[in-house]
C-alpha positions in Angstrom: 10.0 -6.5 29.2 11.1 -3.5 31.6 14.6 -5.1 31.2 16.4 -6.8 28.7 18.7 -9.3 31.1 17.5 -9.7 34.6 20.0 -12.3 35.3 22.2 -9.4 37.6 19.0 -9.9 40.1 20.4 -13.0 40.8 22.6 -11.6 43.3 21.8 -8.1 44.8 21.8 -5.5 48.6 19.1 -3.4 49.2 21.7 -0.3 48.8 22.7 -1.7 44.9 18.6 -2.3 44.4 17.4 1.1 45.3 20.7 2.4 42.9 18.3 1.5 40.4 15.7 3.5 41.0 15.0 6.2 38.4 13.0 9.2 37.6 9.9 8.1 35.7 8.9 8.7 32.0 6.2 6.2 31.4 3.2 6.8 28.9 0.1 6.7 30.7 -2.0 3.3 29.9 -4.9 4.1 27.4 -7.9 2.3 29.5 -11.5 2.7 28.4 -13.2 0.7 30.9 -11.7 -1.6 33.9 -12.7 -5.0 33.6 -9.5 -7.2 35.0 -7.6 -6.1 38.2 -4.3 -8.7 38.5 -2.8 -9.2 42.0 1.4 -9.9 41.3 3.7 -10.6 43.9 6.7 -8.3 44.0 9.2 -10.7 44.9 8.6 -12.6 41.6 11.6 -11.0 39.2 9.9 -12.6 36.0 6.6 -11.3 36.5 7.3 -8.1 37.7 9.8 -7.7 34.3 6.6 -8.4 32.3 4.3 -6.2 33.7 4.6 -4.2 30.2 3.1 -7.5 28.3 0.4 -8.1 30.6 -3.9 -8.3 29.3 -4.8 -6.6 32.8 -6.5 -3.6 32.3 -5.2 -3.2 36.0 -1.7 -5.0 37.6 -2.0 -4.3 41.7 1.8 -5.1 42.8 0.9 -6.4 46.2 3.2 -5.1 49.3 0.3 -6.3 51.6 -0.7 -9.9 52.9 1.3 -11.7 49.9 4.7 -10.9 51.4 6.4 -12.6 54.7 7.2 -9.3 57.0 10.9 -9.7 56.9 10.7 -9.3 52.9 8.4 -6.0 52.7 11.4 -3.9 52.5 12.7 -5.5 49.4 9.5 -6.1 48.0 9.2 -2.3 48.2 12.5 -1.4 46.3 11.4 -4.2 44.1 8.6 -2.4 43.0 9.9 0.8 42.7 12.4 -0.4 40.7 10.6 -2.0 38.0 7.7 1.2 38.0 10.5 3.3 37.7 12.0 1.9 34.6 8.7 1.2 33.0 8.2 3.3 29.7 5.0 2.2 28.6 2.3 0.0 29.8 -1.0 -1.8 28.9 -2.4 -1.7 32.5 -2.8 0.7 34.7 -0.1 0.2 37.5 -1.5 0.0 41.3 1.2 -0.7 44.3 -1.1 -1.7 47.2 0.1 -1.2 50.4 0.2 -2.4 53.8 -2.3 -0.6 56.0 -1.7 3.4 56.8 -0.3 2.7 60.2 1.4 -0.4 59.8 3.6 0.9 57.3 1.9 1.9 54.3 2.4 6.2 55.3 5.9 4.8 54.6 5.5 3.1 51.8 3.3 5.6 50.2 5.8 8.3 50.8 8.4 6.1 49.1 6.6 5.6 46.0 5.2 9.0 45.5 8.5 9.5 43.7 8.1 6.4 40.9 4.6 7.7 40.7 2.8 4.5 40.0 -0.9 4.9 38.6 -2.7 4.4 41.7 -2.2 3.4 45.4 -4.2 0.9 46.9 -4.8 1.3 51.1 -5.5 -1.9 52.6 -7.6 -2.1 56.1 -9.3 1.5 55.5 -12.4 2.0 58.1 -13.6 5.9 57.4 -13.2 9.1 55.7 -10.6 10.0 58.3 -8.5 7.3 57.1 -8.8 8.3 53.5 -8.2 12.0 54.1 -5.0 11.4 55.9 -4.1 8.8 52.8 -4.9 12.3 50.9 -2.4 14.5 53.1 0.5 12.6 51.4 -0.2 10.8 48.4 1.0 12.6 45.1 -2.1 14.6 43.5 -0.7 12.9 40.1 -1.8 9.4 41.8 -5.1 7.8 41.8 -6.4 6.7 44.8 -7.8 2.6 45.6 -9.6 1.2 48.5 -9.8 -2.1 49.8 -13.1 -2.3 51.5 -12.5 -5.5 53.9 -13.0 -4.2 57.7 -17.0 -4.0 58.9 -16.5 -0.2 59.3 -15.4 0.7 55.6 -18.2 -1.2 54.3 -20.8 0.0 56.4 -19.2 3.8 55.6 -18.4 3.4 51.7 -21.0 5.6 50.2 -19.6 8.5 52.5 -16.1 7.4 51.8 -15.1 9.1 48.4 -13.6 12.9 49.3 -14.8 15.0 46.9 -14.5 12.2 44.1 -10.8 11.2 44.7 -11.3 7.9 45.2 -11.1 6.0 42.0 -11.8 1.8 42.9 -12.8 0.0 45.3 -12.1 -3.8 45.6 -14.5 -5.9 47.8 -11.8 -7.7 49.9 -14.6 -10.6 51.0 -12.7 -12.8 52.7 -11.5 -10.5 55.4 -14.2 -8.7 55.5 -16.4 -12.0 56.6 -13.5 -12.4 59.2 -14.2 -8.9 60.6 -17.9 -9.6 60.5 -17.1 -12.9 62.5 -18.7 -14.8 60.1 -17.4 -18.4 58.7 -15.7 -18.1 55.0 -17.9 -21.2 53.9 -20.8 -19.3 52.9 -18.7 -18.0 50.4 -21.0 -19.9 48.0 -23.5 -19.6 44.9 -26.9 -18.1 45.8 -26.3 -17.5 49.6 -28.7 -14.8 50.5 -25.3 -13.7 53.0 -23.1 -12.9 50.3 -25.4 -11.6 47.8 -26.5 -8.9 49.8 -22.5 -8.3 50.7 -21.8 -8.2 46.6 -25.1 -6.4 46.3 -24.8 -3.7 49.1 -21.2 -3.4 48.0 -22.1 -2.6 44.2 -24.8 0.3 44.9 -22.7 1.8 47.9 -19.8 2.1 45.5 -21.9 3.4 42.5 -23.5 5.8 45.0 -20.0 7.3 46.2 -18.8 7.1 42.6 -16.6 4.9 42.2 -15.4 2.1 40.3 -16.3 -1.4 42.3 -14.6 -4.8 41.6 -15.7 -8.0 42.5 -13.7 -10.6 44.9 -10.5 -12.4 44.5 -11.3 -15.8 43.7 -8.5 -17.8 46.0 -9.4 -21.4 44.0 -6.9 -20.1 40.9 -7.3 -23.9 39.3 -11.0 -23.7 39.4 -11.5 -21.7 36.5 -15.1 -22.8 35.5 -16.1 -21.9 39.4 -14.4 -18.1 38.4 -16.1 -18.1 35.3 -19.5 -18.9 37.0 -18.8 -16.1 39.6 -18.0 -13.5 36.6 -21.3 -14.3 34.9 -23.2 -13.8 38.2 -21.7 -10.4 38.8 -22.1 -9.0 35.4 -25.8 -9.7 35.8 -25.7 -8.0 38.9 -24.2 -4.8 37.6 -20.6 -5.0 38.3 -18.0 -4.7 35.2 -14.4 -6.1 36.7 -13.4 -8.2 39.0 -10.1 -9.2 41.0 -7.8 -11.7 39.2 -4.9 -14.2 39.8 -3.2 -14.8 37.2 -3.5 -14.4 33.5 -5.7 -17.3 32.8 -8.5 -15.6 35.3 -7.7 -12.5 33.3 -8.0 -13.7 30.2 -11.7 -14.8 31.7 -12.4 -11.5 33.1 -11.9 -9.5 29.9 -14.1 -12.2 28.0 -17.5 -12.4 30.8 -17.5 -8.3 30.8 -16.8 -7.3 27.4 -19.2 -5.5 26.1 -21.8 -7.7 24.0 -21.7 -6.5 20.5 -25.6 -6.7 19.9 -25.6 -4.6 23.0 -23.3 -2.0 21.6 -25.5 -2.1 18.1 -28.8 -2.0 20.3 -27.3 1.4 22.0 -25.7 3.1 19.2 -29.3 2.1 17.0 -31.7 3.7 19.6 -29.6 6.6 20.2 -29.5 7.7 16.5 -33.1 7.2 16.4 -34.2 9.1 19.7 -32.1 12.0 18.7 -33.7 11.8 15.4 -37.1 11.8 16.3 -36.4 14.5 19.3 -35.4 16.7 16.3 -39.6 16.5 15.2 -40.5 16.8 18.6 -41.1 13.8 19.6 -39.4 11.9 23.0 -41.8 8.8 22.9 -42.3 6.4 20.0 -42.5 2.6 19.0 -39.2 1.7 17.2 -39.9 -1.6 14.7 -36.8 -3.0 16.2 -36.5 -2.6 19.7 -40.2 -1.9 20.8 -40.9 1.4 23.0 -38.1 4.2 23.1 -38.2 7.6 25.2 -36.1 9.4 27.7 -35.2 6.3 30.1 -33.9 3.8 27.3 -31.9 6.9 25.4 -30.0 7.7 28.9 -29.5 3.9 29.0 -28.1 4.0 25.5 -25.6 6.7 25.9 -24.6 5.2 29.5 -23.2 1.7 27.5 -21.8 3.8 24.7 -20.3 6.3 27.3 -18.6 3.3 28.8 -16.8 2.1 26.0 -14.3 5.2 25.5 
C-alpha cells in the first residue's frame, strides 16, 4: 500500500490534495520483459493505493477517455499524489494523458515533477506530434504511444525519434472509428483485423519499439481474452492491454516464456558456440535437427529476452 489509512480521502479540496504531493524517491521496477499493461482509473482511492501490490509488469493510470471532463483535474492530482509517495513498485508506472492539445502539454508538464515511469500520449498522428511531446517531457521519462487515429498508424515505423519511443499500444477500437469502419468486425479470423494486428506488430518492430495488443472491453469474457492472447503470441506479439487483474493474471500466463523453449535456446546456443570453436557454423544436432547461423541468432534473441 502507498498509504497506510486512506480513510482522510474521504473528505478532501484540490488545494489540501495537491499539499500532498512530494518529491519522489521510488526504486525503479525491475522488468525483464513487458507482457501485461493494466489500465486503472485514477479516481478509484483503493486501487490507486495498491498500485505497489499489483502483477502488471505495466499499470497505465488513465487521465484520458476513463474520466468525466469535470473530474480530470482531480484525477490529475490524484495521480500525482499516489506516484509521488510511491517508494517501490512491481510495475512500471505509465500516467496516460489526454491528447497534446487537449490538455495533455498540461498535464505532462505537471507530472514531470513526480516523474512517473513513462507517459502515454493519446490521439498522436506524426513525428511532429511526438517531437513536440519531446520538447517537454522529462528526459528521465519513457515515452508511450497510443496508435488509434488512421494517421499514426499509417506513419508508425517513421514514428520513433531516434529510439525514444519505448511502447506502443494498438488502441483498435478508435482506430476502426477513425478508419470509419464498424467495431463488429472486431472478430476471430477477420482478414480486417488481422492485417490491423499484423501491420501493427511489424511497423512497431520495424521503428523499434515495444507493441501491445488491444484492450479487450468484454472484462467478464475471460475465455474470449484468453483466446485473443493465444492468437497474438503466435503472431509475434509478447503483451497485451489488460483490465483488471484477472486479464493480468491471463496475460502473464499466455506470454511467459515456454520452459522447453528456454531449454531449446540455451541447448543450441551452447552447442553452436561450441562447435564454432572447431570451425564449424553448420551441423546436425541429435536433438533439435539442423543448427547454423539463423537458429543461433534465434536462440540468443529468446534468451536475450528473458533479462
Amino acid at each position: 500500500m502507498v498509504f497506510k489509512d486512506i480513510s482522510f480521502f474521504d473528505s478532501f479540496d484540490d488545494e489540501w490534495l495537491a499539499g500532498l504531493i512530494c518529491t519522489p524517491d521510488r526504486k525503479a521496477a525491475k522488468i525483464s520483459s513487458i507482457r501485461s499493461a493494466m489500465m486503472l482509473n485514477p479516481l478509484n482511492i483503493d486501487h490507486l493505493n495498491n498500485i505497489d501490490d499489483q502483477e502488471a509488469d505495466i499499470i497505465i493510470i488513465n487521465l484520458e477517455d476513463g474520466v468525466a471532463p469535470q473530474y480530470k483535474e482531480r484525477a490529475l492530482l490524484l495521480a500525482a499524489v499516489f506516484i509521488s509517495n510511491l517508494e517501490n513498485s512491481k510495475s512500471k508506472i505509465t500516467v496516460r494523458v489526454n491528447p497534446f492539445d487537449k490538455g495533455g502539454k498540461e498535464e505532462i508538464l505537471f507530472l514531470n515533477k513526480v516523474k512517473p515511469d513513462a507517459i502515454r500520449v493519446s490521439k498522436v498522428r506524426d513525428l511532429e506530434d511526438v517531437e513536440n511531446v519531446l520538447e517537454i517531457l522529462d528526459e528521465d521519462i519513457k515515452l508511450h504511444l497510443s496508435i488509434e487515429t488512421s494517421e499514426a498508424f499509417n506513419n508508425l515505423r517513421y514514428i520513433n525519434l531516434d529510439g525514444t519511443v519505448e511502447v506502443c499500444y494498438l488502441g483498435i477500437l478508435d482506430l476502426l472509428n477513425d478508419l470509419k469502419i464498424s467495431q463488429s468486425i472486431l472478430q476471430f479470423s477477420n482478414p480486417t483485423i488481422e492485417y490491423i494486428m499484423s501491420r501493427f506488430l511489424i511497423d512497431s518492430k520495424i521503428a523499434g519499439v515495444t507493441p501491445v495488443g488491444f484492450t479487450y472491453q468484454n472484462y467478464n469474457d475471460l475465455e474470449g481474452y484468453r483466446n485473443w492472447c493465444k492468437i497474438e503470441k503466435i503472431m509475434g506479439y509478447s503483451a497485451k492491454s489488460c483490465l483488471g487483474p484477472k486479464q493480468v493474471l491471463i496475460a502473464n500466463e499466455v506470454f511467459k516464456t515456454d520452459d522447453w523453449i528456454i531449454e531449446r535456446a540455451r541447448h543450441i546456443k551452447n552447442q553452436y558456440e561450441e562447435m564454432i570453436e572447431q570451425g564449424v557454423s553448420g551441423f546436425m544436432d541429435q536433438e533439435y535437427g539442423f543448427i547454423d547461423e539463423p537458429i543461433y541468432k534465434d536462440a540468443l534473441l529468446i534468451l536475450d529476452s528473458l533479462n
